[in-house]
C-alpha positions as protocol buffer text, in pm:
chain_id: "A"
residue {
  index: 1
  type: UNK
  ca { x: 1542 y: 4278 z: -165 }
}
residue {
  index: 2
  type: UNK
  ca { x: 1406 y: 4485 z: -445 }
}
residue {
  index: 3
  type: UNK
  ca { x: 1094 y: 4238 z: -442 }
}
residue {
  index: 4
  type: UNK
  ca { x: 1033 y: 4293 z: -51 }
}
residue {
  index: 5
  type: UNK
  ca { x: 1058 y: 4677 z: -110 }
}
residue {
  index: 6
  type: UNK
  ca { x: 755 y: 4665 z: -379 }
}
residue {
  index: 7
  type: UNK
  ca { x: 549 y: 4428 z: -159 }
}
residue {
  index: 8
  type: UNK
  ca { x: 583 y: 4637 z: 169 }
}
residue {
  index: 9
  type: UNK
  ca { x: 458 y: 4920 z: -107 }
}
residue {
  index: 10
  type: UNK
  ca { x: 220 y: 4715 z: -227 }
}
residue {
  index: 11
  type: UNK
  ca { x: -34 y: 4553 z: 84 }
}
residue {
  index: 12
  type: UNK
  ca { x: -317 y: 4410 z: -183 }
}
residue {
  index: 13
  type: UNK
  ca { x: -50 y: 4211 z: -360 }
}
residue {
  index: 14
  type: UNK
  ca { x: 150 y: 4131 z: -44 }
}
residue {
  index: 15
  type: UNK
  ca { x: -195 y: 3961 z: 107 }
}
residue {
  index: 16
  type: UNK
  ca { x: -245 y: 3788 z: -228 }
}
residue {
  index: 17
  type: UNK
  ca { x: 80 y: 3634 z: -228 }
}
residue {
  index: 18
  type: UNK
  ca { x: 33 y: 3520 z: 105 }
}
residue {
  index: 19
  type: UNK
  ca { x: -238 y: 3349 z: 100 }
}
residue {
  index: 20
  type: UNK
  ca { x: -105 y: 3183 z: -243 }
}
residue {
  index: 21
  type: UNK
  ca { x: 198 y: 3063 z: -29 }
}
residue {
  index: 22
  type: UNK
  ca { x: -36 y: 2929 z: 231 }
}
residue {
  index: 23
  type: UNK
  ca { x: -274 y: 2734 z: -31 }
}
residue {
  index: 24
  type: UNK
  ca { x: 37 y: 2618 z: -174 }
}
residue {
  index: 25
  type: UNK
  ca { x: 208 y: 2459 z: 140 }
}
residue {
  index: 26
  type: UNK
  ca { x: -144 y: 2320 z: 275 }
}
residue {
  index: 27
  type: UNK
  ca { x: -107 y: 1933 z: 263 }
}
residue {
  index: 28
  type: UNK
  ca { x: -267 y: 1723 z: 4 }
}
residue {
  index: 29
  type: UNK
  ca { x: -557 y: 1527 z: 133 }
}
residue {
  index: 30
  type: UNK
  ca { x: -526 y: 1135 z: 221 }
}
residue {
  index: 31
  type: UNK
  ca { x: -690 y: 944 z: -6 }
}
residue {
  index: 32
  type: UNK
  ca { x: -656 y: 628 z: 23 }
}
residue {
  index: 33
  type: UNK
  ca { x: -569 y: 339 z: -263 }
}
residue {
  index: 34
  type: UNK
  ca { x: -713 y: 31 z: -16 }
}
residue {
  index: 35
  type: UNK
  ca { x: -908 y: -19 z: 242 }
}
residue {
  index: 36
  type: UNK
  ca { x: -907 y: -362 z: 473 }
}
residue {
  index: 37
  type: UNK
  ca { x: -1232 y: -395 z: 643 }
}
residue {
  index: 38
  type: UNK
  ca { x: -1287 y: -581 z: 950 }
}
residue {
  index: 39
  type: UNK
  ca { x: -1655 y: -765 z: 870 }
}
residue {
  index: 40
  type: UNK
  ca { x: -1764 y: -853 z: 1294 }
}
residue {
  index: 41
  type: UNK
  ca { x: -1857 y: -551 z: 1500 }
}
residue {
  index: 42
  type: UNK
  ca { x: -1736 y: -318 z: 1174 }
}
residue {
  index: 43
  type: UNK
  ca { x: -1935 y: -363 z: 912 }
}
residue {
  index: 44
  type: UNK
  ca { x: -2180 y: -526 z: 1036 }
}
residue {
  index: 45
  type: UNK
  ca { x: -2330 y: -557 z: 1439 }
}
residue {
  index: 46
  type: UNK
  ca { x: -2180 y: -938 z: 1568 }
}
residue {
  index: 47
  type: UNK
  ca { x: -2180 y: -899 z: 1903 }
}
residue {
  index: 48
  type: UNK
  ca { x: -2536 y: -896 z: 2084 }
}
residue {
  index: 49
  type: UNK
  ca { x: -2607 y: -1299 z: 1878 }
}
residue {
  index: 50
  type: UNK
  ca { x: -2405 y: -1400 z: 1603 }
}
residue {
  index: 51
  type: UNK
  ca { x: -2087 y: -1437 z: 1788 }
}
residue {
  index: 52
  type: UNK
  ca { x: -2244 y: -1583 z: 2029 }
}
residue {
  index: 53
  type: UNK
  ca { x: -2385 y: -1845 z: 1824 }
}
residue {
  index: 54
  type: UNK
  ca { x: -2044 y: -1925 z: 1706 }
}
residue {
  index: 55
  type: UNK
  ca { x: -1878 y: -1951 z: 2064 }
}
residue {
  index: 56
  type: UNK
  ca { x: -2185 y: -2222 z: 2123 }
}
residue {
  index: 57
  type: UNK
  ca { x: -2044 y: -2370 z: 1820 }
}
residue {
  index: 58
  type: UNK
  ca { x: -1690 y: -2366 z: 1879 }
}
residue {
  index: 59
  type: UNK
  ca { x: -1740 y: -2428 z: 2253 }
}
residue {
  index: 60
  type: UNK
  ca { x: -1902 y: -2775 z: 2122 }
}
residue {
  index: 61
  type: UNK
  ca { x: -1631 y: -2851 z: 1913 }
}
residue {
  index: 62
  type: UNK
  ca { x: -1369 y: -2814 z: 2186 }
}
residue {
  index: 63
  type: UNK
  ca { x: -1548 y: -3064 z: 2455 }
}
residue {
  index: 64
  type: UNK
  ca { x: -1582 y: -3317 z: 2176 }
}
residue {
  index: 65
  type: UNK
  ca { x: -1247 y: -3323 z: 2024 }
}
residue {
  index: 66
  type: UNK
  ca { x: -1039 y: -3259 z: 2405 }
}
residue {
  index: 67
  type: UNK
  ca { x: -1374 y: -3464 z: 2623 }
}
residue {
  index: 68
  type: UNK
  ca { x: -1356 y: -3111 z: 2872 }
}
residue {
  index: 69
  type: UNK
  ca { x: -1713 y: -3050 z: 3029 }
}
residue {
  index: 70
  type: UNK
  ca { x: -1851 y: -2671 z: 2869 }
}
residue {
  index: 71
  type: UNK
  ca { x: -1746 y: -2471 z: 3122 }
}
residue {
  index: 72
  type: UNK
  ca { x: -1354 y: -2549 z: 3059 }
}
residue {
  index: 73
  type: UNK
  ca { x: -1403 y: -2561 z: 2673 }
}
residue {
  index: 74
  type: UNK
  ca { x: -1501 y: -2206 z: 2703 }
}
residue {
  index: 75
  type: UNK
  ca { x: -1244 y: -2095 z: 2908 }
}
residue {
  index: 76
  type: UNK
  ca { x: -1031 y: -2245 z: 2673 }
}
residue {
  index: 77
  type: UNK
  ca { x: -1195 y: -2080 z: 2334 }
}
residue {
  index: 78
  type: UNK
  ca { x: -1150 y: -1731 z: 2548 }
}
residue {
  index: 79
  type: UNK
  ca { x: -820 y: -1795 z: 2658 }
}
residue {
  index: 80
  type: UNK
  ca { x: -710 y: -1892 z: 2302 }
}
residue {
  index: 81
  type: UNK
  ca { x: -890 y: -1546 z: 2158 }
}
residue {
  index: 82
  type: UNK
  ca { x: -719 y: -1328 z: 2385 }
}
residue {
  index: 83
  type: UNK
  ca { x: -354 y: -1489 z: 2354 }
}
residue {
  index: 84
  type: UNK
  ca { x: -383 y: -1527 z: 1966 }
}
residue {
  index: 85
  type: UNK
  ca { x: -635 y: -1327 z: 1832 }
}
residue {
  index: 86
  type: UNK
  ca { x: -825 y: -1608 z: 1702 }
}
residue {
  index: 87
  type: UNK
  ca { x: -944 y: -1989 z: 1865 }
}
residue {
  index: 88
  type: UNK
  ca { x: -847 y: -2181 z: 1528 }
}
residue {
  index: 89
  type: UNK
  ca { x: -458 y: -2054 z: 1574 }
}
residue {
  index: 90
  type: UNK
  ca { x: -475 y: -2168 z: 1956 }
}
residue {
  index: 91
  type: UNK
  ca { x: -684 y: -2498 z: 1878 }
}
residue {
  index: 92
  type: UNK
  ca { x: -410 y: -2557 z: 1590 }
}
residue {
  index: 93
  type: UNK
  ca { x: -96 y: -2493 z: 1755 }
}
residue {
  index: 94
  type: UNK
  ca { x: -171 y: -2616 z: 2079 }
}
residue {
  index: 95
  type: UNK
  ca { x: -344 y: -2940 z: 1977 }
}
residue {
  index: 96
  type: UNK
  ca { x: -310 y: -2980 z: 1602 }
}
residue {
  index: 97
  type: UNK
  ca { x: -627 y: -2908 z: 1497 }
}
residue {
  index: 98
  type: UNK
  ca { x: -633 y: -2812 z: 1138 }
}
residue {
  index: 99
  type: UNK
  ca { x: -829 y: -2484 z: 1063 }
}
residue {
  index: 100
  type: UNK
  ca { x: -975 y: -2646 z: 759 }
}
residue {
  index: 101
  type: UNK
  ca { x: -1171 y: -2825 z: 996 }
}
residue {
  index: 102
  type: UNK
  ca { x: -1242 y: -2612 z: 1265 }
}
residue {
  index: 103
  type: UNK
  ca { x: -1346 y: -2340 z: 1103 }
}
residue {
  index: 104
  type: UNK
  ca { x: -1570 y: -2463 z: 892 }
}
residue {
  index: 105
  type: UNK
  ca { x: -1771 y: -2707 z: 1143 }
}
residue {
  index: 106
  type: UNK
  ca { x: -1789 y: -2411 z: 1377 }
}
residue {
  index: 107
  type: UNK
  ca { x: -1963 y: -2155 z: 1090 }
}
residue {
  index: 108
  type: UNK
  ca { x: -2186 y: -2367 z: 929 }
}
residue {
  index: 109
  type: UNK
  ca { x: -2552 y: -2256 z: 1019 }
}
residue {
  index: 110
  type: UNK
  ca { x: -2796 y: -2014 z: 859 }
}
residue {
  index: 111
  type: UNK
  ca { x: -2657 y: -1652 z: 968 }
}
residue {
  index: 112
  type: UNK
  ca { x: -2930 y: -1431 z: 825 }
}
residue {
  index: 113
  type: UNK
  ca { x: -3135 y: -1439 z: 1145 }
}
residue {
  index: 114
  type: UNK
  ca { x: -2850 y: -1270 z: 1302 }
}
residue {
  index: 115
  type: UNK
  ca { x: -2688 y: -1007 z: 1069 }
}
residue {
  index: 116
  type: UNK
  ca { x: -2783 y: -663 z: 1176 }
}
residue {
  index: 117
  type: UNK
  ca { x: -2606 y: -284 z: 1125 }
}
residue {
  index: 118
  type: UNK
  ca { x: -2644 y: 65 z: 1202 }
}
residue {
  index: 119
  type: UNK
  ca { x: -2739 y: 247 z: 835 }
}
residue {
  index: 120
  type: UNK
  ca { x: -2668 y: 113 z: 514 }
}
residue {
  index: 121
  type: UNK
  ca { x: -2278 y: 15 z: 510 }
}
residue {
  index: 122
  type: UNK
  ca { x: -2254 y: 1 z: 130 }
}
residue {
  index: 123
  type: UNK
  ca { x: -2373 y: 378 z: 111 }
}
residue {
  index: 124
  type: UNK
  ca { x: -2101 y: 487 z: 293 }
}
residue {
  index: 125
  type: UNK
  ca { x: -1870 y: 291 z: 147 }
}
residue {
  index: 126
  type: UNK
  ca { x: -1884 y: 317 z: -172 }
}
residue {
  index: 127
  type: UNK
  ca { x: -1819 y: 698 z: -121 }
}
residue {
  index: 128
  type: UNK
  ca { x: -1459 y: 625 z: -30 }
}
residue {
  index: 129
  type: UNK
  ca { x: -1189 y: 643 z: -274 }
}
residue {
  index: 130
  type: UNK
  ca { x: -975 y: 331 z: -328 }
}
residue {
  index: 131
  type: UNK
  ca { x: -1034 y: -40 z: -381 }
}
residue {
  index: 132
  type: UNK
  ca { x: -1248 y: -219 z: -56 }
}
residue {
  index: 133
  type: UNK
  ca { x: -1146 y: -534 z: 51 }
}
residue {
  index: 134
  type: UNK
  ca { x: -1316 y: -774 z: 355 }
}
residue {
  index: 135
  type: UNK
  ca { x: -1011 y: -857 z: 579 }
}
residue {
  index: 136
  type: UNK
  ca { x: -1138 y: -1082 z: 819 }
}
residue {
  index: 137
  type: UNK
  ca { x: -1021 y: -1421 z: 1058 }
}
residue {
  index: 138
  type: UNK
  ca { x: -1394 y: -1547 z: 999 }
}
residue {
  index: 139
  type: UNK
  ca { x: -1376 y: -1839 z: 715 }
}
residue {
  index: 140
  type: UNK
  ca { x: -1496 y: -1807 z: 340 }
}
residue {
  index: 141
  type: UNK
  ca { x: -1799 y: -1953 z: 376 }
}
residue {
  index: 142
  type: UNK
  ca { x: -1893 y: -1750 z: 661 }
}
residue {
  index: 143
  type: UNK
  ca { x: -1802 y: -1416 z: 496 }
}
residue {
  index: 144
  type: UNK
  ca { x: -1968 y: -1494 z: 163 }
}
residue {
  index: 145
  type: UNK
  ca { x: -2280 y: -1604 z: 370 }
}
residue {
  index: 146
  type: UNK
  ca { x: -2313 y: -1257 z: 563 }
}
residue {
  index: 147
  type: UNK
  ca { x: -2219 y: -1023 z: 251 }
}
residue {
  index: 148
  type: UNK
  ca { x: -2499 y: -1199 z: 89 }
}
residue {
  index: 149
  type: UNK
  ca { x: -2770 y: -1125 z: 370 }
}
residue {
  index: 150
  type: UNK
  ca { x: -2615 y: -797 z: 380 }
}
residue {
  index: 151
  type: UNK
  ca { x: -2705 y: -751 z: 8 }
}
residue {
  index: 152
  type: UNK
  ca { x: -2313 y: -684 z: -49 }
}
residue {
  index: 153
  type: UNK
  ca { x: -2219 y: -1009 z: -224 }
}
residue {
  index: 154
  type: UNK
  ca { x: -2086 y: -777 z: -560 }
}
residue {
  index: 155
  type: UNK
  ca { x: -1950 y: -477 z: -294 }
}
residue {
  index: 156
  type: UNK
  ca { x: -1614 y: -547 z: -232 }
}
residue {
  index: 157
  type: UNK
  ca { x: -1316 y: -592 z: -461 }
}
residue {
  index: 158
  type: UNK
  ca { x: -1159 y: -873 z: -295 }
}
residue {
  index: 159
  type: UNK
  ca { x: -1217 y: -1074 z: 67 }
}
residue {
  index: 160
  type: UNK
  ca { x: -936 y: -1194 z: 229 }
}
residue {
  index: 161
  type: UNK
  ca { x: -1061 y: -1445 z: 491 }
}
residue {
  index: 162
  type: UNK
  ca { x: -894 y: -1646 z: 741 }
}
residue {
  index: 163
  type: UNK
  ca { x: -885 y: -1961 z: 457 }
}
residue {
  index: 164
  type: UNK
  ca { x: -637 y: -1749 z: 282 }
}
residue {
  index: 165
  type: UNK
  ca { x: -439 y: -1604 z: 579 }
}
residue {
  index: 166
  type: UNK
  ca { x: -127 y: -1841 z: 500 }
}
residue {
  index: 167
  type: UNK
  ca { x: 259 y: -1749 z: 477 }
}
residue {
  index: 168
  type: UNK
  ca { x: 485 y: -1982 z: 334 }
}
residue {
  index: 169
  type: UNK
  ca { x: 299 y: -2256 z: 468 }
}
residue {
  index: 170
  type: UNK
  ca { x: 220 y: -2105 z: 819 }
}
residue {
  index: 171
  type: UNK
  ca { x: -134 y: -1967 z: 913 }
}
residue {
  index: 172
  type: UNK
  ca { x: -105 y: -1580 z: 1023 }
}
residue {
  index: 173
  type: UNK
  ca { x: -429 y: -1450 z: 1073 }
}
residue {
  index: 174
  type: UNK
  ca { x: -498 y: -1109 z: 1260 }
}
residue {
  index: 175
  type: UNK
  ca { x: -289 y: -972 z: 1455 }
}
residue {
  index: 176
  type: UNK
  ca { x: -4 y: -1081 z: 1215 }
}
residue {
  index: 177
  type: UNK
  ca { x: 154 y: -783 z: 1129 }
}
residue {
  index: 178
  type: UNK
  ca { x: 309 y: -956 z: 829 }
}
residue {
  index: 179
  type: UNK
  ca { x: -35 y: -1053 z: 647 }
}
residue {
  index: 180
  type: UNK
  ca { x: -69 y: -683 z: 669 }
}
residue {
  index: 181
  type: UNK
  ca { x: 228 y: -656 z: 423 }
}
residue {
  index: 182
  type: UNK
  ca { x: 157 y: -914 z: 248 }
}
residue {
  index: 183
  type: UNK
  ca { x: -233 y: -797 z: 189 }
}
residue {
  index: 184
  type: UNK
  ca { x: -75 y: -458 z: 77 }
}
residue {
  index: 185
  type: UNK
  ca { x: 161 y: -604 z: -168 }
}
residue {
  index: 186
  type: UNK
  ca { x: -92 y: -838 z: -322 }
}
residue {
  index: 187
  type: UNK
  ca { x: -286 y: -523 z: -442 }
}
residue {
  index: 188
  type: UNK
  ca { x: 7 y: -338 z: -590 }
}
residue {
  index: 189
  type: UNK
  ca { x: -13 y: -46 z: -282 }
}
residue {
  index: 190
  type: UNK
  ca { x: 268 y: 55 z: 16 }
}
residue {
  index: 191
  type: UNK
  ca { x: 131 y: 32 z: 392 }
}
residue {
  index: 192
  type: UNK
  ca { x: 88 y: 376 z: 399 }
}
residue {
  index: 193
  type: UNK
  ca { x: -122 y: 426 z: 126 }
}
residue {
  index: 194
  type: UNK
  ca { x: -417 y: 220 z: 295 }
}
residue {
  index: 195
  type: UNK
  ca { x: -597 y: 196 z: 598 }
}
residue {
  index: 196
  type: UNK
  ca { x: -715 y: -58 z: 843 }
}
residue {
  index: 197
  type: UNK
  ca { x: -1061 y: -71 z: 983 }
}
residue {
  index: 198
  type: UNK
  ca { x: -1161 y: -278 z: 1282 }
}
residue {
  index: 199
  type: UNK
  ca { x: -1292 y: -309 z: 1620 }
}
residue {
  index: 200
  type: UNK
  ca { x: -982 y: -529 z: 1792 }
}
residue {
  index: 201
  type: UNK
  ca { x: -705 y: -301 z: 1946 }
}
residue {
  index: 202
  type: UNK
  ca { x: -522 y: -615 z: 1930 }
}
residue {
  index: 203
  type: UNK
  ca { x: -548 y: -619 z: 1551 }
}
residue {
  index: 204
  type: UNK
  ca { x: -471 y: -215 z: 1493 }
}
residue {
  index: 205
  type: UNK
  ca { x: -182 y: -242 z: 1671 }
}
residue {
  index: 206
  type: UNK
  ca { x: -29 y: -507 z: 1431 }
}
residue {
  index: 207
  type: UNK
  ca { x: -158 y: -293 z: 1180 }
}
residue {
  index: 208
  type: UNK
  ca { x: -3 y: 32 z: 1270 }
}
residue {
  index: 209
  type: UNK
  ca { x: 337 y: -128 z: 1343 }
}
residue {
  index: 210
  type: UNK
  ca { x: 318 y: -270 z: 954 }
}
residue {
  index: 211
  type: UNK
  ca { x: 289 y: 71 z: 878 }
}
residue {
  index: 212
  type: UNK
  ca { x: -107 y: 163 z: 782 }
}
residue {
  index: 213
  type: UNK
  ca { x: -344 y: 422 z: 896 }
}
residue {
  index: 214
  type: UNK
  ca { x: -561 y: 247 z: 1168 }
}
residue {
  index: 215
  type: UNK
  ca { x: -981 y: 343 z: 1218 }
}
residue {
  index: 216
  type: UNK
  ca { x: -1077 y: 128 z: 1537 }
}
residue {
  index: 217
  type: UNK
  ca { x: -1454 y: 81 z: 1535 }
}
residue {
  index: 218
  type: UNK
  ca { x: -1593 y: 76 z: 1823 }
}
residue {
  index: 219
  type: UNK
  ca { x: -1993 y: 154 z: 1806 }
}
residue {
  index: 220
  type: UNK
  ca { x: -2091 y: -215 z: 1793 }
}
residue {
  index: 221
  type: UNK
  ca { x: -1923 y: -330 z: 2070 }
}
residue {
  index: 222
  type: UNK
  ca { x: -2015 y: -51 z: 2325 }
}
residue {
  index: 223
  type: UNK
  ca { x: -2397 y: -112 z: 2220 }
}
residue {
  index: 224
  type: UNK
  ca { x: -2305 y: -463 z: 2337 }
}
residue {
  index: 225
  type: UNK
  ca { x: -2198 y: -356 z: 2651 }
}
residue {
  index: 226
  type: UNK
  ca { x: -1829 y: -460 z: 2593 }
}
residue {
  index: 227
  type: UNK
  ca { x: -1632 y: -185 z: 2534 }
}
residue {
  index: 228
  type: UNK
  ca { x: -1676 y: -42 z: 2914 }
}
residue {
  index: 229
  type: UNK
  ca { x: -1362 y: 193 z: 2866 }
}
residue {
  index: 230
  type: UNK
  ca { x: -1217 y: 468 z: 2822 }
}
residue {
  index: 231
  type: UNK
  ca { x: -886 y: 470 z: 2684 }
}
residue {
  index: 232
  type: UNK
  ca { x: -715 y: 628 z: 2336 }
}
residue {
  index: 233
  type: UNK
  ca { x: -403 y: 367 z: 2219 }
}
residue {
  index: 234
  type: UNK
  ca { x: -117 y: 509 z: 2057 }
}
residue {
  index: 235
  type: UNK
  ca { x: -127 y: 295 z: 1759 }
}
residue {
  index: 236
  type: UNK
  ca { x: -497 y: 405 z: 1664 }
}
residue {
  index: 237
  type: UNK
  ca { x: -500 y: 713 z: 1424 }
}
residue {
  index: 238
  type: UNK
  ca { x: -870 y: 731 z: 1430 }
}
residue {
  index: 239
  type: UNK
  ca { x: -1186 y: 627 z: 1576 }
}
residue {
  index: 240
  type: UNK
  ca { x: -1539 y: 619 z: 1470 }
}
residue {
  index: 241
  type: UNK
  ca { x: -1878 y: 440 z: 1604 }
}
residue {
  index: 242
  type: UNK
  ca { x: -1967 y: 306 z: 1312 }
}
residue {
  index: 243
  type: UNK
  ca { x: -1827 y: 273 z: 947 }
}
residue {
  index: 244
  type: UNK
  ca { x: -2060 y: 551 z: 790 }
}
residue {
  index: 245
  type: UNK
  ca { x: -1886 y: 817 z: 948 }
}
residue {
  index: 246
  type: UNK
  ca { x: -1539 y: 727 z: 746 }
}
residue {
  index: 247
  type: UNK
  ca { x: -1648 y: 952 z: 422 }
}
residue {
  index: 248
  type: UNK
  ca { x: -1666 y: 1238 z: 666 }
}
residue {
  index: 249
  type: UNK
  ca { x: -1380 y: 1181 z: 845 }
}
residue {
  index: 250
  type: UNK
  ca { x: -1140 y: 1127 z: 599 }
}
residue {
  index: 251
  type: UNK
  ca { x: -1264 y: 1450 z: 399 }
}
residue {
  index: 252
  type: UNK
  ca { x: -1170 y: 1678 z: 720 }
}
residue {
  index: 253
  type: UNK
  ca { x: -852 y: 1862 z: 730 }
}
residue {
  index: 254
  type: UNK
  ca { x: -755 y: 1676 z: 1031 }
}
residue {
  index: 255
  type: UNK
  ca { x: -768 y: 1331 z: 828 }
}
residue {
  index: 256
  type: UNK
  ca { x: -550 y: 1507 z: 548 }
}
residue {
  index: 257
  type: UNK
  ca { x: -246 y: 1317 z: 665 }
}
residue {
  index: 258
  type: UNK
  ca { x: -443 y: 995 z: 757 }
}
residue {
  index: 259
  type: UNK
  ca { x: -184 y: 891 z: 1019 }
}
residue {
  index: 260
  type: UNK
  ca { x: -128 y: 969 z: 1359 }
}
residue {
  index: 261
  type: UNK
  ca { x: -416 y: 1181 z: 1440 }
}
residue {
  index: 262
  type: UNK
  ca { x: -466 y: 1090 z: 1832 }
}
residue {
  index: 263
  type: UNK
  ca { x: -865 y: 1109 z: 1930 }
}
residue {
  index: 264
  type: UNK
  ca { x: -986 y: 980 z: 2298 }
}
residue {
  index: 265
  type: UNK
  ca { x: -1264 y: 784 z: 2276 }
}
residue {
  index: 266
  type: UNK
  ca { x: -1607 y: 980 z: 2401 }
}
């Protein structure tokens, strides 16, 4: 009591303590310890040829190894893509097909002709605290191959491809919510102390119900013509056009928290 008599005497110190109080119960900002990093239509543009040229691919493997004419091997590849997340989990559980093959046979061309991005990736990047690691259902040839065009092959700390998306014995690629644990524990850090960025909604919501902050990318995609919504998700804490406007937005106030921060998409 005697202290709230001499500060209601006192106005200069009163303000001073006050804003002291408010400094002091501000929240510290997010940073991060890892980042997972979607490589198609995140890092990099994939969806206006290089996809495409591996749906030919994959739509080629399908009619020779089932004999069904092109147009229901690609009804097949897009069936399998939006049930699973990923043709090689559909062609594998449905008919046997081992990813080791598939994946493989239906990535092996020259990519360079068809790598494109908005800015320089690495710039922004590499301004973001904590480790970077490529998390992506593409194969290892296929992400070594575009990091290299990219001139990124020395970027990132780690890639974690679809080759090494296995759980005691089972393949769980994206959107397996438990690879998302088990990428976090292989680099030492909890869920919540990294943050998921990619352009499927199918994939952030596995991600946000293993517990990480989720950045859905979404610039590549629209450009392409295929993102013709507009809808926000509940399990997406942020979104961004393209992946050189994460140093900004996770030095705002409003990223302090990193989760849970609900933005429509504009």
């Amino acid at each position: 009591m005697k202290d709230d008599a001499l500060l209601e005497d006192d106005p200069v110190r009163s303000a001073r303590l006050g804003r002291v109080k408010r400094r002091a119960a501000a929240p510290e900002p997010f940073r991060p310890k890892l980042w997972l990093l979607d490589l198609d239509d995140t890092v990099l543009g994939s969806s206006r040829g290089l996809l495409h040229a591996i749906h030919l691919r994959m739509n080629a493997f399908i009619m020779e190894r089932l004999g069904l004419p092109e147009a229901q091997a690609e009804a097949l590849r897009t069936q399998y893509w939006e049930e699973y997340g990923s043709t090689f989990l559909g062609m594998w559980q449905n008919h046997g097909v081992d990813p080791r093959e598939f994946l493989p046979a239906t990535h092996d061309f020259d990519f360079a002709p068809y790598v494109s991005c908005e800015g320089d990736p690495k710039q922004a990047l590499q301004k973001l605290p904590g480790r970077k690691v490529v998390f992506t259902n593409g194969p290892r040839n296929y992400a070594d191959a575009v990091l290299k065009a990219m001139g990124m092959s020395d970027f990132f700390d780690a890639e974690v491809t679809s080759t090494e998306m296995r759980l005691f014995g089972d393949w769980r690629p994206k959107p397996n919510a438990s690879m998302f644990v088990a990428a976090c524990a292989r680099f030492g850090v909890s869920p919540r102390e990294t943050v998921f960025v990619d352009d499927s909604p199918m994939n952030l919501k596995a991600a946000a119900r293993a517990g990480l902050t989720t950045v859905w990318c979404t610039g590549y995609r629209r450009a392409a013509g295929k993102l013709p919504w507009r809808k926000a998700y509940p399990y997406v804490d942020h979104v961004v056009g393209h992946v050189r406007e994460l140093p900004k937005l996770f030095g705002t106030r409003n990223a302090s928290q990193g989760r849970r921060e609900r933005r429509e998409l504009v």
